[in-house]
C-alpha positions as CSV (number, residue, x, y, z in Angstrom):
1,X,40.6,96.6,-41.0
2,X,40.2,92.8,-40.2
3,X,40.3,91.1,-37.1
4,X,43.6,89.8,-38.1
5,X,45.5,93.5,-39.0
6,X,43.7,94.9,-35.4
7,X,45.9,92.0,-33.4
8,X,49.0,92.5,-35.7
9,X,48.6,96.4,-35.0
10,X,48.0,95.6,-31.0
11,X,51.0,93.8,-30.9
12,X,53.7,95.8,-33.0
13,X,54.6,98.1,-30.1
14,X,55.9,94.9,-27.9
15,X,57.4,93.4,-31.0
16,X,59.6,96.9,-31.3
17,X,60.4,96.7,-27.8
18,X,61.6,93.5,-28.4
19,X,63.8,94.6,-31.5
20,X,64.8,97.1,-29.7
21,X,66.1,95.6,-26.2
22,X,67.9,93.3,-29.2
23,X,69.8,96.4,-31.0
24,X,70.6,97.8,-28.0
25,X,72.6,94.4,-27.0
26,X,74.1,93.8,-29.8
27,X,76.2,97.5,-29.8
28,X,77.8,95.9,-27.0
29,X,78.8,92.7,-28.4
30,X,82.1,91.6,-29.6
31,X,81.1,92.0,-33.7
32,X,84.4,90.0,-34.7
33,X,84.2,87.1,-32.5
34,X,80.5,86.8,-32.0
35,X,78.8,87.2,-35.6
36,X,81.5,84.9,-36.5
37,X,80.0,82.0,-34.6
38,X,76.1,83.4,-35.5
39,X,74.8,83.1,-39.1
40,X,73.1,86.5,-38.9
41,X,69.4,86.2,-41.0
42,X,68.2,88.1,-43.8
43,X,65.4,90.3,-43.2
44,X,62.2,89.4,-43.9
45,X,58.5,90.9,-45.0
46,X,55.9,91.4,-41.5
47,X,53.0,89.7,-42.8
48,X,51.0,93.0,-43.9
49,X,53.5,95.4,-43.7
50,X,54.9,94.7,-47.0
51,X,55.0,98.4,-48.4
52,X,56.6,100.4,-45.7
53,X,59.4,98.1,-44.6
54,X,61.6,101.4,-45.4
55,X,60.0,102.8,-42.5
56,X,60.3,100.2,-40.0
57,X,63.8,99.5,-40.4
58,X,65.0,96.8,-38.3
59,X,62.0,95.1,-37.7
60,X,62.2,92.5,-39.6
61,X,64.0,90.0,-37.5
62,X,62.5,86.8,-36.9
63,X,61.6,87.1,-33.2
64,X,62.3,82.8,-32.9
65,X,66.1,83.2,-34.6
66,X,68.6,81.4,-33.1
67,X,70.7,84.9,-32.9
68,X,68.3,86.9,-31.4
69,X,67.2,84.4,-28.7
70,X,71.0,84.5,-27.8
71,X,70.7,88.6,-27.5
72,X,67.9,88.0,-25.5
73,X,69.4,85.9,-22.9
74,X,72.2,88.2,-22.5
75,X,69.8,91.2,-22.0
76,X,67.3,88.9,-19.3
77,X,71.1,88.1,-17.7
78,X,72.1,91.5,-17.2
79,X,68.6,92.4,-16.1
80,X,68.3,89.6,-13.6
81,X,71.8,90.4,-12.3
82,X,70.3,94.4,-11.6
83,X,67.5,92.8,-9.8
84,X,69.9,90.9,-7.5
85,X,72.3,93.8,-6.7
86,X,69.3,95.9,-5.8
87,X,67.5,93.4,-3.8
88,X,70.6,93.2,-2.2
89,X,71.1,96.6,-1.0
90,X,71.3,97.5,2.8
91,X,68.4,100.0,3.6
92,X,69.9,103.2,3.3
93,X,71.2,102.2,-0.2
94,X,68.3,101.1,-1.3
95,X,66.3,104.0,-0.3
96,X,69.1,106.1,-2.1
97,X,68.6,104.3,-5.2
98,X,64.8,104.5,-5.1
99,X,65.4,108.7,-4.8
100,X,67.6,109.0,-7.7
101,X,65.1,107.2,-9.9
102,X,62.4,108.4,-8.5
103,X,60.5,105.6,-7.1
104,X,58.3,104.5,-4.4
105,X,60.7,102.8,-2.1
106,X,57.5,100.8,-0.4
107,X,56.4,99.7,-3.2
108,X,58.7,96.4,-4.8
109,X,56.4,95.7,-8.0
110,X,56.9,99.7,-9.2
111,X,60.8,98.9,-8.6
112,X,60.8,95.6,-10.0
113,X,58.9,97.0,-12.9
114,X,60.6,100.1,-13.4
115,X,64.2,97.5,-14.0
116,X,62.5,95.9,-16.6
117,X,61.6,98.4,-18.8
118,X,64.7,99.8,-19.0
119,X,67.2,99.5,-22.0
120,X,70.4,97.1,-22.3
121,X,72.7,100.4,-21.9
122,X,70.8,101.5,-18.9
123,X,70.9,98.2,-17.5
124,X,74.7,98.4,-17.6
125,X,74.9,101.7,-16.5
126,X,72.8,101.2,-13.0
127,X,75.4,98.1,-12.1
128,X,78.7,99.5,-12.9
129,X,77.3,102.4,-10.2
130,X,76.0,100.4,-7.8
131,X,79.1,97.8,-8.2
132,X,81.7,101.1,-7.8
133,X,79.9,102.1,-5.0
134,X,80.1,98.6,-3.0
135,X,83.6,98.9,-4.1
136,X,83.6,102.0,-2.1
137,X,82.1,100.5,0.8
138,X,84.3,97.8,0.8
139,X,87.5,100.0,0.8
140,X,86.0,101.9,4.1
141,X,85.4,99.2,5.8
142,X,88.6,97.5,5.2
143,X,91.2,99.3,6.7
144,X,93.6,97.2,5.8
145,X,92.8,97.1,2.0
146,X,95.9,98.9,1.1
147,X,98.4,96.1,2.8
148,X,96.1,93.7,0.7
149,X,97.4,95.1,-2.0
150,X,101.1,95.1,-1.0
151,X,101.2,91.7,0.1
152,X,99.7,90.2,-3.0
153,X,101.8,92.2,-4.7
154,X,104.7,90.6,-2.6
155,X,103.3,87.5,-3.3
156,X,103.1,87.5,-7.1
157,X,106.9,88.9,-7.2
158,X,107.5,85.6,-4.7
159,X,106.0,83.4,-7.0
160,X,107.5,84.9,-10.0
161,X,111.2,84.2,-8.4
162,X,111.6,88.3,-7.5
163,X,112.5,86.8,-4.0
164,X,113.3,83.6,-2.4
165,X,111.2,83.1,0.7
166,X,108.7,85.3,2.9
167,X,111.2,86.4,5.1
168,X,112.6,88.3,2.2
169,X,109.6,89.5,1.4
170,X,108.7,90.6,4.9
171,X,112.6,92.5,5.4
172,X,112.4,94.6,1.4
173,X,108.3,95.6,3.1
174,X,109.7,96.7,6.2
175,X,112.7,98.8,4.9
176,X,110.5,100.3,2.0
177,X,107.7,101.1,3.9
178,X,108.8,102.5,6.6
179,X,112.0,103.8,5.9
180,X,114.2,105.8,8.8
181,X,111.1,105.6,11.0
182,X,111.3,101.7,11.4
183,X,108.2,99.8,11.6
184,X,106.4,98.6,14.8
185,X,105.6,95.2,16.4
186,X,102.5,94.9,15.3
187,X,103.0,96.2,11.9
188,X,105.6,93.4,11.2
189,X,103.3,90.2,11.9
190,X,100.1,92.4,10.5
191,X,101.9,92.2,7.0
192,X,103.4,88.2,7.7
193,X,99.5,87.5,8.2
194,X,98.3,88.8,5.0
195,X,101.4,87.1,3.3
196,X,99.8,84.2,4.4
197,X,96.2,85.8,4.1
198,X,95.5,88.6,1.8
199,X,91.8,87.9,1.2
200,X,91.2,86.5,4.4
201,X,89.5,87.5,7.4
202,X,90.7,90.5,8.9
203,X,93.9,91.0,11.0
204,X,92.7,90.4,14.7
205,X,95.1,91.2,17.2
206,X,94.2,89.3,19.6
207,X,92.9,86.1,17.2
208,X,96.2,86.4,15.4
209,X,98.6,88.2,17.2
210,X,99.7,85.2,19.3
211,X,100.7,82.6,16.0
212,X,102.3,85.7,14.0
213,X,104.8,86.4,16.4
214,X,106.5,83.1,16.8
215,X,108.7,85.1,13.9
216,X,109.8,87.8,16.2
217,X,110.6,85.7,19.2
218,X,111.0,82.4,20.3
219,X,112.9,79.0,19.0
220,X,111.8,79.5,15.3
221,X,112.3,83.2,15.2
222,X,113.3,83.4,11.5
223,X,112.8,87.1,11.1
224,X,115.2,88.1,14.0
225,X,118.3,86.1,13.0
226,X,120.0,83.6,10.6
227,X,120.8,84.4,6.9
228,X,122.5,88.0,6.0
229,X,119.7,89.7,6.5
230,X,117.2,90.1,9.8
231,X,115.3,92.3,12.0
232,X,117.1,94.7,14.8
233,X,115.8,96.9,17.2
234,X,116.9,101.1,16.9
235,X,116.2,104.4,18.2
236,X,114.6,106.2,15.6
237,X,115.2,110.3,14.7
238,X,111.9,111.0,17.2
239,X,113.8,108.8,19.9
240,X,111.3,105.7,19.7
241,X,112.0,102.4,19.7
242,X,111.3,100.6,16.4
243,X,112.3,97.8,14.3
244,X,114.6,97.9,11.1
245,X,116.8,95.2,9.3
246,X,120.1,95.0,9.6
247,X,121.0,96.0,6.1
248,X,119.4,99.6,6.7
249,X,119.6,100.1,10.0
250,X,122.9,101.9,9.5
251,X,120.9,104.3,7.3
252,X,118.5,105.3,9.9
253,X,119.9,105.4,13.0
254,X,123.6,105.0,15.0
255,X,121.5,103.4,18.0
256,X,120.7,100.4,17.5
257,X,121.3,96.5,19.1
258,X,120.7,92.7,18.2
259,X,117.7,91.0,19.4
């Protein structure tokens, strides 16, 4: 064997790993819209492997193509991104992650390493988990994710004409949410903030509280009179006192007065 087979035969297992980093990208790629844009190349002959080309398959891709740069990138993306979201982890996590894959958690190169080598569909894998569970984190320590939700909800059907103003918005939330219970105080200018808010900061009660609930009270208090439609206070069936609109109040309760 010559000097120049021994290098070719050094090399061919980083030149698979290569090819095969590439394969594994390209399941995941939009076929229709991408090879449409890429002129895909023919395969060609590894300088002294020209008899058993059968048995190397796929190997044959020109490593410098345009195509397979572009596969490339998308797989050094994805890998960088991995290395970002675990860097990124809070200690716990972290350590959490190092057990499941079984890796030295004082030891960043082994970690670093370890990402590196793995495969486009592992890649994927490891940061839809780690993304679900920040997702996860975020919904515990949000309490108020779920009146997010509503009020951009509210808001879209606002902008879409569903209703005219806020205050609308703010009496249907009030009625269908809390029903023959009625609502409390604070529950009322909680949900006008995140009208106004809903991926803000928080709801503080004391930060907030104060500028919110010019609606209930005051010269400008919209959501306690004018139009056909306001807030009134009523006794509710457990005998406390809550707010309910005047449309529905009827419904709940037969105690009930103006504000």
């Amino acid at each position: 064997m010559n000097r120049n087979e021994q290098e070719m035969y050094s090399n061919i297992s980083s030149i698979a790993k290569s090819l095969e980093k590439i394969a594994s990208v390209l399941e995941h790629m939009n076929h229709d819209s991408y090879l449409a844009k890429q002129e895909i190349p023919k395969f060609q002959d590894i300088p002294g492997f020209e008899g058993t080309l059968d048995a190397l398959d796929g190997l044959t891709i020109k490593s410098n193509d345009q195509a397979n740069e572009d596969v490339l990138e998308e797989y050094d993306t994805k890998n960088d991104e991995l290395h970002e979201l675990v860097q990124d982890l809070d200690n716990e996590r972290y350590h959490e992650f190092c057990n499941i894959h079984c890796l030295p958690s004082n030891d960043a190169v082994a970690v670093s390493n370890y990402i590196a080598d793995l495969d486009y569909d592992e890649v994927l894998g490891i940061i839809k988990e780690i993304e679900a569970a920040n997702e996860d984190d975020l919904l515990i320590k949000d309490s108020d994710y779920d009146i997010r939700v509503t009020a951009k909800m509210y808001i879209a059907e606002l902008n879409s004409g569903d209703f005219k103003t806020k205050k609308d918005c703010i009496l249907d939330y009030i009625t269908n949410e809390f029903g023959l219970q009625g609502a409390r105080y604070t529950d009322i200018i909680k949900f006008a903030y995140y009208l106004n808010h809903a991926d803000g900061a928080q709801f503080d009660s004391t930060r907030d509280r104060g500028y919110y609930s010019l609606g209930m009270s005051g010269r400008n208090a919209y959501l306690t009179r004018g139009g056909n439609d306001f807030l009134v206070k009523g006794i509710n069936n457990e005998g406390i006192e809550r707010y309910f609109t005047l449309s529905h109040v009827d419904n709940a309760t037969g105690f009930w007065k103006y504000i």
